[in-house]
N, C-alpha and C positions, 0 to 999 in steps of 0.2 A: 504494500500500500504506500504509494508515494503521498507526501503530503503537501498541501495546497496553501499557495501561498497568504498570507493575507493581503488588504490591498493597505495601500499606502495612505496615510493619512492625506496628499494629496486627491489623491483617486477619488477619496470618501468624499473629499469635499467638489472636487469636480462635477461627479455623479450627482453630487444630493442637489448641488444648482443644476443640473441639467434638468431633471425632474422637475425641482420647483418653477422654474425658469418655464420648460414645457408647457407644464399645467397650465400658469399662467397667461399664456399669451395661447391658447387651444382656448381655454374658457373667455378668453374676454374678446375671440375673433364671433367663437362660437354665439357670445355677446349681441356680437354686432347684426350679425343675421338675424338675431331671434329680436331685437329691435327694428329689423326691417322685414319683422314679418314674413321671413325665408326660413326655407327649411336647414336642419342643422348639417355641420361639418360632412359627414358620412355620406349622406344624398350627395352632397359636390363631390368627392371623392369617385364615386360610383358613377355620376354622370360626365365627369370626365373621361373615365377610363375609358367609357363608351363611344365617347362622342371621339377620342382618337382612335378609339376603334376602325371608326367608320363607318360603311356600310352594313359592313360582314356581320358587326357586333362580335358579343364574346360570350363564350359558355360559363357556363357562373362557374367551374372550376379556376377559369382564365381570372376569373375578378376578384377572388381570395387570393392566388395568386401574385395580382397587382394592386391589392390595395392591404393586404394582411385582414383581413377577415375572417372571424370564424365561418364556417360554413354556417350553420346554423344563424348567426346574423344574417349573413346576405343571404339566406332566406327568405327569412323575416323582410328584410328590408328590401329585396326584389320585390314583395309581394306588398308593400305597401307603396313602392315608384309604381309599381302597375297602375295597382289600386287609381292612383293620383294621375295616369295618361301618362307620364312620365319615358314609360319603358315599354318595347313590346315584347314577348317571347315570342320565340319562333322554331318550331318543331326542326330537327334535323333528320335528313333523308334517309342518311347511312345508320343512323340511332334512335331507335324507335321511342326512345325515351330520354333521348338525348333536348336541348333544350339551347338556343342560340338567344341571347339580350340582346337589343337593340335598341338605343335612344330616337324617343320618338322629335316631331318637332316641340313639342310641350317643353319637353326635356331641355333641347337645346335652351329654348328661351328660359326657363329656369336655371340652369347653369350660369347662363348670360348674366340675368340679374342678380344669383348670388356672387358670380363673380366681381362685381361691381361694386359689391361690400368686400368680401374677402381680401378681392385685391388692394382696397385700399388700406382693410385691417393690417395687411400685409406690410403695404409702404409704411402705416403710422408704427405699428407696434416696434416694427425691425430694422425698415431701413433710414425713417426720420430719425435712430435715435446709436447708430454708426454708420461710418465715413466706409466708403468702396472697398479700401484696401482690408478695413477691418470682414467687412463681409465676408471677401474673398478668402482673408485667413479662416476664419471663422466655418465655412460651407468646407474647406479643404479638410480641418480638423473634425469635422461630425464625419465626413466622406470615409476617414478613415477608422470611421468606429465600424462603419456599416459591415455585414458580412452575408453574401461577401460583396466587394469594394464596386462601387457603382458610382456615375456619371452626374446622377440626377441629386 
């Protein structure tokens, strides 16, 4: 049995502001939507994925995937984008049971407008409050938490 490091009183304290840090700026975007009367975080999430989808759309295995969902969530919350015009399913040929999302135009224009708030939650929360370079350090250092190491 090898034994496991502990982390570094840095690490602790890195992590713990990553989190609070997190939290906070998730809850007060999440905020800003729910003051304009848009739906929360997760719907945009979903209907982006889609709408770069494109046409084809994507099988809700694709959309856990790309957005970390339980399955069981994006269930649920397929079945309430329907619900709302949002989203279509669409049977696949080759899988009798198989099942293709596709963002309807509803959809789009909802993205649209949450994007409108997000985006801005966006610029005030993060980038009104550092400079480019800091950014750019800053996106490089999360980049290399990610695993594994990705673009986005």
């Amino acid at each position: 049995m090898t034994k496991k490091a502990a982390p570094s009183p840095e690490a602790i304290k890195a992590w713990a502001r990553l989190m609070r840090v997190s939290r906070q700026l998730f809850e007060k975007a999440e905020d800003a939507l729910k003051d304009g009367g848009l739906p929360p975080l997760a719907w945009y999430d979903v209907l982006h994925e889609l709408a770069e989808a494109g046409e084809g759309g994507l099988r809700p295995f694709q959309l856990i995937e790309r957005t970390l969902f339980a399955q069981y969530n994006i269930s649920r919350l397929l079945a309430r984008l329907e619900a709302d015009g949002l989203v279509e399913k669409l049977p696949v040929s080759d899988d009798g049971r198989g099942q293709t999302i596709r963002i309807t135009g509803k959809g789009r224009e909802t993205r649209r407008l949450m994007w409108a708030v997000y985006g801005r939650s966006i610029a005030d929360l993060v980038g009104a409050r550092l400079p480019a370079a800091d950014l750019e350090t800053l996106a490089g250092l999360l980049g290399r938490l990610r695993d594994p190491p990705s673009d986005d």
